[in-house]
Kinemage of the C-alpha trace (Angstrom):
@kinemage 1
@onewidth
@group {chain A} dominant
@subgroup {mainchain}
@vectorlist {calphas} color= white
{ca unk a 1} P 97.781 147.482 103.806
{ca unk a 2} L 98.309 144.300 101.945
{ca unk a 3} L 95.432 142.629 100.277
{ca unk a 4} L 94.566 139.128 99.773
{ca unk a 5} L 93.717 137.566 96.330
{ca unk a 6} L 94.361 135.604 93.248
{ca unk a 7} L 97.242 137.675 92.864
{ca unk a 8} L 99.044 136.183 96.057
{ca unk a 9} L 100.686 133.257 95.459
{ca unk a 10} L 102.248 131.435 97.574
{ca unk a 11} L 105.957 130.064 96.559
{ca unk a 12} L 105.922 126.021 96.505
{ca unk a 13} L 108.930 123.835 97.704
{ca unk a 14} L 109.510 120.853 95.911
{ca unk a 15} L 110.069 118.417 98.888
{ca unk a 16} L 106.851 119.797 100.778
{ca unk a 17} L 105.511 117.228 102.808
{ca unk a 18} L 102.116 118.661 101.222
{ca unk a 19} L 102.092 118.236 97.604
{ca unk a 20} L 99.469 117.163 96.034
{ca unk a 21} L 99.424 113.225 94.804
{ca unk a 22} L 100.862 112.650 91.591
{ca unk a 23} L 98.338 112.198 88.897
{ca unk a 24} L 96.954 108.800 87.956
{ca unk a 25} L 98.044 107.378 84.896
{ca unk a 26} L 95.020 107.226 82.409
{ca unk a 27} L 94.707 104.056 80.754
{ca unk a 28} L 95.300 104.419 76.848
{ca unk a 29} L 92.691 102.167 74.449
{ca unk a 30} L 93.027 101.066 71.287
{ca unk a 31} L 90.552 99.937 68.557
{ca unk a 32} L 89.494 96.442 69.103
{ca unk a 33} L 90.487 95.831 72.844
{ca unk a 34} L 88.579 94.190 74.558
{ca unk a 35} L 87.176 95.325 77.749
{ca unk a 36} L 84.945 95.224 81.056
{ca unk a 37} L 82.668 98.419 82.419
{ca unk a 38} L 81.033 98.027 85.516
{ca unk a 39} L 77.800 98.961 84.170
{ca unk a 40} L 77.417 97.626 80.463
{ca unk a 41} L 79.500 94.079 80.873
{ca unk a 42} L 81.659 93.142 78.339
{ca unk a 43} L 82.809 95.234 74.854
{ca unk a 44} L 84.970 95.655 72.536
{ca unk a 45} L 86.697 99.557 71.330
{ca unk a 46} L 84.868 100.968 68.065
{ca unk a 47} L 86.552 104.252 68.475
{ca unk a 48} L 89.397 105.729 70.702
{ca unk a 49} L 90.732 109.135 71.506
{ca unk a 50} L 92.560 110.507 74.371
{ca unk a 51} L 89.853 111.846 76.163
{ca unk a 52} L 86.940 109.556 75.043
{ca unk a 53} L 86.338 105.478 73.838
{ca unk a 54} L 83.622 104.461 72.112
{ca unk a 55} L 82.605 100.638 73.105
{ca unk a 56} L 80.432 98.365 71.253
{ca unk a 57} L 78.797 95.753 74.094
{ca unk a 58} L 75.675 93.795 74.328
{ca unk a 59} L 73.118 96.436 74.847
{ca unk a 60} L 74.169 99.271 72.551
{ca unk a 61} L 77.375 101.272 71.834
{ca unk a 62} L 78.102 103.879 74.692
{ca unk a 63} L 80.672 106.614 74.864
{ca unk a 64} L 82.964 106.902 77.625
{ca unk a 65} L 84.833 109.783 78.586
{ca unk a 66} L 88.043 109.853 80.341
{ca unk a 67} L 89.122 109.202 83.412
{ca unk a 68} L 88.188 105.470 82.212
{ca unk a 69} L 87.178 104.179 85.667
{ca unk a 70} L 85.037 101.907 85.487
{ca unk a 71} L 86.375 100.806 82.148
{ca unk a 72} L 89.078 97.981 82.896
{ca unk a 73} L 91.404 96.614 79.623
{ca unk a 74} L 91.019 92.339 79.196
């Protein structure tokens, strides 16, 4: 009797009309770019890393971790 489980996988065909969206690109930042967040306004990068930007605005410097999207590049 076959059982079902992590250890079934299922084969996948590359031109499936069901695969999965390509991934976004994620938007690279560099320091001193200067950018708009939804939330905080204006800044400017202090810090940048693949997975996380540090911005400098108005109110305070906030971290941001990726995916950046409320984070737009001017």
């Amino acid at each position: 009797m076959p059982t079902h489980g992590s250890s079934d996988r299922r084969r996948h065909l590359a031109n499936s009309p069901f695969r999965p969206a390509p991934a976004p690109d994620i938007d690279e930042f560099a320091v001193g770019d200067r950018v708009s967040h939804l939330r905080h306004g204006l800044g400017v990068v202090v810090a940048a890393t693949p997975a996380t930007v540090t911005l400098r605005f108005e109110s305070g410097v906030v971290r941001v971790n990726s995916p950046f999207e409320r984070l737009t590049r001017l």
